[in-house]
C-alpha positions as CSV (number, residue, x, y, z in Angstrom):
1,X,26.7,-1.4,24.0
2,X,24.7,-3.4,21.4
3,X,23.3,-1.9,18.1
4,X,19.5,-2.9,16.2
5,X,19.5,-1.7,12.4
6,X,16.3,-0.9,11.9
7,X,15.9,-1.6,7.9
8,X,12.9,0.1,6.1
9,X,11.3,-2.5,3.2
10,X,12.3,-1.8,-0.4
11,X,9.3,0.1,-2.1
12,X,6.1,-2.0,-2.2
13,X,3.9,-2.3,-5.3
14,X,1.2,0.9,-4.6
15,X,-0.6,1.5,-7.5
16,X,-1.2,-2.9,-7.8
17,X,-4.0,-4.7,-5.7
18,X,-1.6,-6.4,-4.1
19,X,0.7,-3.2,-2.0
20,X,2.3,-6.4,0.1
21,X,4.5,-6.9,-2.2
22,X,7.6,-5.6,-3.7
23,X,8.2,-3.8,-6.9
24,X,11.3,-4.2,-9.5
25,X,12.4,-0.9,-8.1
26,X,12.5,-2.3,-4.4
27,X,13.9,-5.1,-5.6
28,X,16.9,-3.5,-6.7
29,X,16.9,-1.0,-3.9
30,X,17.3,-3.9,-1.2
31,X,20.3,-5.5,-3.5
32,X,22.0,-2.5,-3.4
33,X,21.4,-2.4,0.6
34,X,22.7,-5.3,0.5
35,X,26.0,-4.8,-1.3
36,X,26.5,-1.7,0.6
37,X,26.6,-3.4,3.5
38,X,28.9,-5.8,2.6
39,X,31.4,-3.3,1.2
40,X,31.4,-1.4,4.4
41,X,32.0,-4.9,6.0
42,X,29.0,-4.3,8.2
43,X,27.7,-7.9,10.0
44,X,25.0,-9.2,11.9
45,X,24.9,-11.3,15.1
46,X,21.1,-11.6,14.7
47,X,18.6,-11.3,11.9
48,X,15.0,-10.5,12.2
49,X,12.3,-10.5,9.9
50,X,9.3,-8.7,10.5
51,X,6.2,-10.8,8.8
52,X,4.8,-9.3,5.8
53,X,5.6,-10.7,2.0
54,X,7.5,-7.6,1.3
55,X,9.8,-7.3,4.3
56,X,10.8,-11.5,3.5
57,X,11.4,-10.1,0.1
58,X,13.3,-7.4,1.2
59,X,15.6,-9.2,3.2
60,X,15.7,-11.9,0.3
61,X,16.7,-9.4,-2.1
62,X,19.3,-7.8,0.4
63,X,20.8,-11.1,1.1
64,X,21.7,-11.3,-2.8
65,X,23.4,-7.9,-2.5
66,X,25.4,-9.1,0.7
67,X,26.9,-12.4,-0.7
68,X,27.5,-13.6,2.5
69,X,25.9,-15.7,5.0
70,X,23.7,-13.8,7.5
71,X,21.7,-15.1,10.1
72,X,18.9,-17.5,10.2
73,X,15.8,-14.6,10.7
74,X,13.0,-15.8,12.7
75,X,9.9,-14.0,11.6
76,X,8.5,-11.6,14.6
77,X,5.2,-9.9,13.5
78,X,5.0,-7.2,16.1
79,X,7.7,-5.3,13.2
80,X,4.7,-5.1,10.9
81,X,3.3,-2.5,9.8
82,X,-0.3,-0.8,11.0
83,X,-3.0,-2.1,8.9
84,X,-3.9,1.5,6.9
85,X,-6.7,-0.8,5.4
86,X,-8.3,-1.3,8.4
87,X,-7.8,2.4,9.3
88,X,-8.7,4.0,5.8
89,X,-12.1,1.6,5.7
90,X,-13.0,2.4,8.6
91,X,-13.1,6.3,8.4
92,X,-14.6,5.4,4.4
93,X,-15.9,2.3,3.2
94,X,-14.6,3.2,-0.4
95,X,-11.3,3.0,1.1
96,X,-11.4,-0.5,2.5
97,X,-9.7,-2.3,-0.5
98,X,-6.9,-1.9,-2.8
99,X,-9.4,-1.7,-6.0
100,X,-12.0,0.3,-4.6
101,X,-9.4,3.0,-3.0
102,X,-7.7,3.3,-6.5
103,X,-11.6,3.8,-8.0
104,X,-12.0,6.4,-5.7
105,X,-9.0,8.2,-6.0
106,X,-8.5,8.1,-9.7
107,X,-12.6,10.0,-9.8
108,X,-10.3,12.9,-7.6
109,X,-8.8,15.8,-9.7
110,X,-5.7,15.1,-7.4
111,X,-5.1,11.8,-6.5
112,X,-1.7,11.9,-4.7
113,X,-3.3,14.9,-2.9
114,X,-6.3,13.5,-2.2
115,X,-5.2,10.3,-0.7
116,X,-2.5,12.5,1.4
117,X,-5.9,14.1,3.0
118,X,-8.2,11.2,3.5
119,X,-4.8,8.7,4.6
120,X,-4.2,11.9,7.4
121,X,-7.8,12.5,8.4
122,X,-8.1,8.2,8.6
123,X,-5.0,7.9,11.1
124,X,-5.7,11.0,13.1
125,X,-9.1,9.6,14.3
126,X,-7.6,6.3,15.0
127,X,-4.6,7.9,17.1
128,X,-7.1,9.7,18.7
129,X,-8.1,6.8,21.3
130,X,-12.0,7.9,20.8
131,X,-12.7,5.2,18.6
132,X,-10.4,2.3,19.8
133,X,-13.1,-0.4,19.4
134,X,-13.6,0.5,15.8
135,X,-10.1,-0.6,15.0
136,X,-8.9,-4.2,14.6
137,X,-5.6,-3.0,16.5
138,X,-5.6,0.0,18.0
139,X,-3.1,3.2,18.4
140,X,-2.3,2.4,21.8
141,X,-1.8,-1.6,21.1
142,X,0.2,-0.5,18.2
143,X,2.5,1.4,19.9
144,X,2.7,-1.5,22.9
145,X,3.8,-4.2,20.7
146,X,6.4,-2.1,18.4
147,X,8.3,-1.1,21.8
148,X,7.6,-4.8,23.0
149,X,9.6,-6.1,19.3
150,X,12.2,-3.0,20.5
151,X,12.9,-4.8,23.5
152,X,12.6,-8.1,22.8
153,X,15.3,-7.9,20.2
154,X,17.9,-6.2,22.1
155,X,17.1,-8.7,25.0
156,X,18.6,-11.7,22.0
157,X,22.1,-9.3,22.5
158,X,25.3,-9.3,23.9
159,X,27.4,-6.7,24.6
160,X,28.8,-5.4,21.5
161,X,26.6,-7.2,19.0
162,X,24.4,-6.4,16.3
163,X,21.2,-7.5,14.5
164,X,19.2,-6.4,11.7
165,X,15.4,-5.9,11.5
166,X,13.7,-6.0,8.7
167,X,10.5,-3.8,9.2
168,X,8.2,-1.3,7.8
169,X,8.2,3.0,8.1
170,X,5.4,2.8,10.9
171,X,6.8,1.0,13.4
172,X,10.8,2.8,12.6
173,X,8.7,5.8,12.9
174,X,7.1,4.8,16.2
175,X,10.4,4.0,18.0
176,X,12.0,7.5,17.0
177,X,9.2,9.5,18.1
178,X,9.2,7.4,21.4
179,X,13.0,7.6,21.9
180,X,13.3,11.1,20.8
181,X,10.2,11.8,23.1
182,X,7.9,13.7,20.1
183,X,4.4,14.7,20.6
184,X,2.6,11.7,19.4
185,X,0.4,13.3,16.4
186,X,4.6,13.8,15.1
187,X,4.3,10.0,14.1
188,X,2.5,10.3,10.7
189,X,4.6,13.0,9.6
190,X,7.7,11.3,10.4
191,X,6.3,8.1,8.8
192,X,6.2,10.1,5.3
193,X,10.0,11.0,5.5
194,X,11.1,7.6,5.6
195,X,13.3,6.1,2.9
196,X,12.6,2.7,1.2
197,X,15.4,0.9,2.5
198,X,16.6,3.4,4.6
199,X,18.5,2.7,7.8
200,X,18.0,3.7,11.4
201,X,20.2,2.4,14.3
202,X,19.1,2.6,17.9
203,X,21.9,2.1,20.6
204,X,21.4,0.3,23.8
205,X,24.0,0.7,27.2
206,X,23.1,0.2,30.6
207,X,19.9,-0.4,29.8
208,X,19.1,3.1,27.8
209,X,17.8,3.4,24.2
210,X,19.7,6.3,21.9
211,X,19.0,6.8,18.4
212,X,21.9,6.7,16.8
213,X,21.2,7.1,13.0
214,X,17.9,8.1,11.3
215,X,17.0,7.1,7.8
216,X,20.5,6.6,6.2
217,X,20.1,5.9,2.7
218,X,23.7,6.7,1.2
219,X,23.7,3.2,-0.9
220,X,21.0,5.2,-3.5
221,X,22.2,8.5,-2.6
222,X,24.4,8.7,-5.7
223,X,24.3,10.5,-9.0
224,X,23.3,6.9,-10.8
225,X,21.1,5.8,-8.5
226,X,19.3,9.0,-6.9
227,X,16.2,7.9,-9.2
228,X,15.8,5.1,-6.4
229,X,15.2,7.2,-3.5
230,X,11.2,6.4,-3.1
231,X,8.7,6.5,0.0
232,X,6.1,4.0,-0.6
């Protein structure tokens, strides 16, 4: 049996023009990852990074927390995340940046709510499969190269051994829906439960997937620290 810790990024910057990166908050959220790791005396026979700034961050961050030495991490972008840019442009031009998004949402009476509707409506025509063209990647490509990163990483394992991926909620999300067999419009709303840093382990023996773990997150699940729990 080998094990793939599937590590959620700390919380990205939202609210700035540039989301690909991570804030002071999931800064200290990976460090504490980190550490918790290391005090369980949990270690890694492989490291992978997927390749966005704030997943290198992340695992930057979490390696202070650690102390230790962890594996070199060869960057594999098929963990990154869908490109909700793409997505959210595409269904509205006003959503197609950073700056004009914010514009638009902060002339709504409810922003959070407002983004929650157009974000939904945005990724339910693009899982659809109408409109595939429209898309710079598609649903159906997504979902091909997050199972392909699945299985390429487990294929780097031997019997017994582990390795961490540092990734982002959409593609975590896209391996327990397909593991756990879920309808596929389930994907989006399991996307939103995700922790920042939250940890989900997926088993492998005799060639079978199990989910193991979903979204652990006891490291900021504390009196002093429950502040930290975000989902951005």
């Amino acid at each position: 049996m080998s094990c793939v810790y599937l590590l959620r990024h700390g919380q990205a910057s939202f609210e700035a023009d540039d989301y690909d990166a991570l804030s002071g908050t999931g800064e200290q959220q990976a460090q504490r990852t980190g550490a918790d790791l290391a005090r369980r005396g949990i270690t890694f026979n492989k490291v992978v990074c997927g390749g966005m700034q704030r997943h290198g961050q992340t695992l930057a961050q979490l390696q202070k927390g650690y102390g230790g030495a962890l594996p070199a991490a060869p960057v594999n972008p098929d963990w990154n995340e869908i490109d909700h840019h793409n997505i959210l442009g595409v269904f509205d031009e006003r959503l197609a940046t950073a700056a004009s998004m914010r514009q638009y949402l902060m002339a709504q009476p409810e922003p959070e709510k407002a983004f929650l509707n157009v974000f939904t409506q945005a990724v339910h025509r693009w899982q659809s499969g109408k409109y595939n063209d429209d898309y710079a990647e598609s649903w159906c490509n997504f979902r091909r190269r997050v199972l392909k990163a699945l299985e390429a990483t487990f294929v780097e394992l031997e019997k017994g051994e582990q390795a961490l991926v540092v990734t982002s909620g959409g593609p975590i999300a896209l391996v327990l829906s397909s593991l756990m067999q879920l309808p596929e419009q389930n994907w989006f709303s399991l996307n939103w439960t995700l922790v920042n840093t939250g940890i989900t382990k997926i088993l492998r023996t005799g060639g079978r997937f199990m989910v193991s773990s979903v979204n652990e997150h006891q490291h900021l699940d504390t009196p002093a620290s429950r502040s930290m729990i975000t989902y951005k």
